[in-house]
Steps between C-alpha positions, in 0.01 A plus 500: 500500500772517751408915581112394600578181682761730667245802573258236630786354729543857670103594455485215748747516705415892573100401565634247737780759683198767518296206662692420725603854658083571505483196672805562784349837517139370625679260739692812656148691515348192646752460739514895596104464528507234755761641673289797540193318591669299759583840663145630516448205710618635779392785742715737708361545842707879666525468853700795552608845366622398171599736218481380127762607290514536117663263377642161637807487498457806767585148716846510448686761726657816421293521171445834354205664352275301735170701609223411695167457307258485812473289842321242501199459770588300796243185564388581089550178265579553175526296164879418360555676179831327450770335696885533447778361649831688583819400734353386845161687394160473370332807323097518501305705254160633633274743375338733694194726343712601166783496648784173561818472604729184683535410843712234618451163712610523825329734851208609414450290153346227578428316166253167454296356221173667442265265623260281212165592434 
C-alpha cells in the first residue's frame, strides 16, 4: 500500500513539474513573440548612404568579422525585421529583396512607427 500511494505521490508531482516548465516555456514564446511584433511596428526611413552590416552587434567598435551585406537606398523606407539594443546603440534589421542585414539609429536612420491602416 505504501509503494502505490508513494508512486502516485511522484506520478503527480512529475505531471505537475512537466506542467509547469510547458507552461513557463509558452510564456517565454509569448513574450519573445510580442517582442518581435512590437518591432515590426516600426519602419526605418535611410536618409543617407547607409551600409547594413551582418550582424548587430557590428554596432560596437573594433568588432571583427563584420562585413557589409548591401547599402541601403537613400529616401527608401523599409519594414523593421528586428530591433536590438547594444551600449549607446540601436541595431535595425531590414530586408532588402532576399537579402537583410542591420543598420543602426543615428545619420541617416531615421526610424518611426509604421503608420495604421
Amino acid at each position: 500500500m505504501r509503494n502505490v500511494l508513494t508512486n502516485t505521490l511522484l506520478s503527480a508531482a512529475m505531471k505537475l513539474s512537466i506542467g509547469l516548465v510547458i507552461a513557463s516555456a509558452l510564456v517565454v514564446l509569448g513574450l519573445w513573440f510580442i517582442d518581435i511584433a512590437s518591432d515590426q511596428e516600426n519602419a526605418v526611413e535611410i536618409t543617407a548612404p547607409v551600409s547594413a552590416y551582418t550582424e548587430w552587434e557590428c554596432g560596437y567598435p573594433d568588432q571583427l568579422d563584420c562585413s557589409v551585406v548591401f547599402e541601403a537606398y537613400v529616401g527608401e523606407k523599409y519594414d523593421v525585421r528586428r530591433i536590438r539594443y547594444g551600449k549607446d546603440f540601436m541595431a535595425i534589421k531590414i530586408q532588402q529583396g532576399d537579402l537583410s542585414g542591420w543598420v543602426f539609429s543615428g545619420e541617416g536612420v531615421r526610424v518611426h512607427a509604421k503608420p495604421n491602416t
